[in-house]
N, C-alpha and C positions, 0 to 999 in steps of 0.2 A: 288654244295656243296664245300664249304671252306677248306681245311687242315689247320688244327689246329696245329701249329708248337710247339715245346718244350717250344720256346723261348720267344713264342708271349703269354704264357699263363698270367693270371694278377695278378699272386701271385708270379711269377717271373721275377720280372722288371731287366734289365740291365743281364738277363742270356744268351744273344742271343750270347757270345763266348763261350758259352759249348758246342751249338748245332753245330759251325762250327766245333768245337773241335771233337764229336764226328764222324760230317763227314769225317772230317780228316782222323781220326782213321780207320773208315771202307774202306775208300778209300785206307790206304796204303795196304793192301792186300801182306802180307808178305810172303813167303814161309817159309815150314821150316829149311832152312838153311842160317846159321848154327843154330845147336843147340843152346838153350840158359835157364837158371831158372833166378827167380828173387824171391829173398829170401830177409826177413825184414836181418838186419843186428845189429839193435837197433832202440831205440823208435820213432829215427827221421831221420833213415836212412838206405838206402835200397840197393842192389848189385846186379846189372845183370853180368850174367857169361854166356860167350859166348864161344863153343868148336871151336877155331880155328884153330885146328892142321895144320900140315904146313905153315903157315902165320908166317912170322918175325914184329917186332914191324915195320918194315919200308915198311911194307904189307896192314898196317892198320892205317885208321887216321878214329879221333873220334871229330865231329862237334855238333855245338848248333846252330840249325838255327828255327827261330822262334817258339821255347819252342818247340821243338822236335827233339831229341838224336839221329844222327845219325852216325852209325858206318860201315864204307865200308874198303872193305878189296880185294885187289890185287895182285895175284900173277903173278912175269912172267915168262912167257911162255918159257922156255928152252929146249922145245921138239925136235928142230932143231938138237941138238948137240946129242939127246941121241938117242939111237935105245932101242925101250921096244920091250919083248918077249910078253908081258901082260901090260893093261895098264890098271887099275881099281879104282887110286888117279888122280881126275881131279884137273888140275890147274882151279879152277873157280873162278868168283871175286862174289860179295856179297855186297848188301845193306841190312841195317838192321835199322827199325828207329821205336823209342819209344815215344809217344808223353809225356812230362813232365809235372806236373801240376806248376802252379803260385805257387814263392817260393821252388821250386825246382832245385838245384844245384848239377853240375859236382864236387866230393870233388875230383876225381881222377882217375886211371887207371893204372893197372899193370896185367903184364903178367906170370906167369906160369904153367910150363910143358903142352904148348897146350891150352889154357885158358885165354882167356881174361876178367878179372875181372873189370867194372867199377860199382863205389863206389858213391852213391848219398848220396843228402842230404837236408832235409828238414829244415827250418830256420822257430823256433817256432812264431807267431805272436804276438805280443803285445795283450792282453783286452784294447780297446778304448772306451771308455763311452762317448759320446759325448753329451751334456744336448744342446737345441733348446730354446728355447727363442721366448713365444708368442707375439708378438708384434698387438696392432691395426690396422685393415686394413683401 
């Protein structure tokens, strides 16, 4: 028996980048941390907020590698220098990665109080009408 793929179906010609896409997607296998929402923000743009508490802007850098948003976050380790009675805030680091659809742009990124806000945006399409021209074979 055959598996019948997403992409191979024949009313979806040239769809077979969704289907990696969606593999992508299941493969990144994210935890949940840090926390994060993603709220519309306007009609063509959208805002992930991610709770980074103790993380400095220079903890976190924020990449676009092939149409998927990635935001990793590093803290270092100064536990050498202190002595805790209790220790129950882990210094941990964090990947975090969003896959972006075609036509979807970084507008931006800002941080506060604990929060890291990035700011998308969607770039409306043109209506193309394209007319074809039957010609004799």
């Amino acid at each position: 028996m055959t598996k019948l793929s997403f992409g191979s179906h024949p009313y979806l010609l040239g769809f077979d980048e969704l289907e990696r896409l969606v593999e992508r997607t299941a493969k990144a296998g994210n935890d949940g941390y840090p926390p994060y929402n993603i709220e519309q923000s306007g009609e063509n743009a959208f805002r992930i907020t991610l709770a980074v508490a103790g993380f400095g802007e220079n903890d976190l850098s924020i990449t676009v590698e092939d149409r998927q948003l990635v935001v990793r976050g590093k803290q270092t380790d100064d536990s050498d220098e202190r002595i805790f009675l209790h220790r129950g805030i882990a210094a941990r680091q964090f990947q975090k990665s969003f896959v972006l659809a075609e036509g979807v742009d970084v507008a931006g990124a800002t941080m506060e109080n604990g929060l890291l806000h990035v700011d998308l945006k969607r770039a409306v399409p043109e209506t193309v009408v394209q007319e074809i021209k039957i010609t004799k074979g």
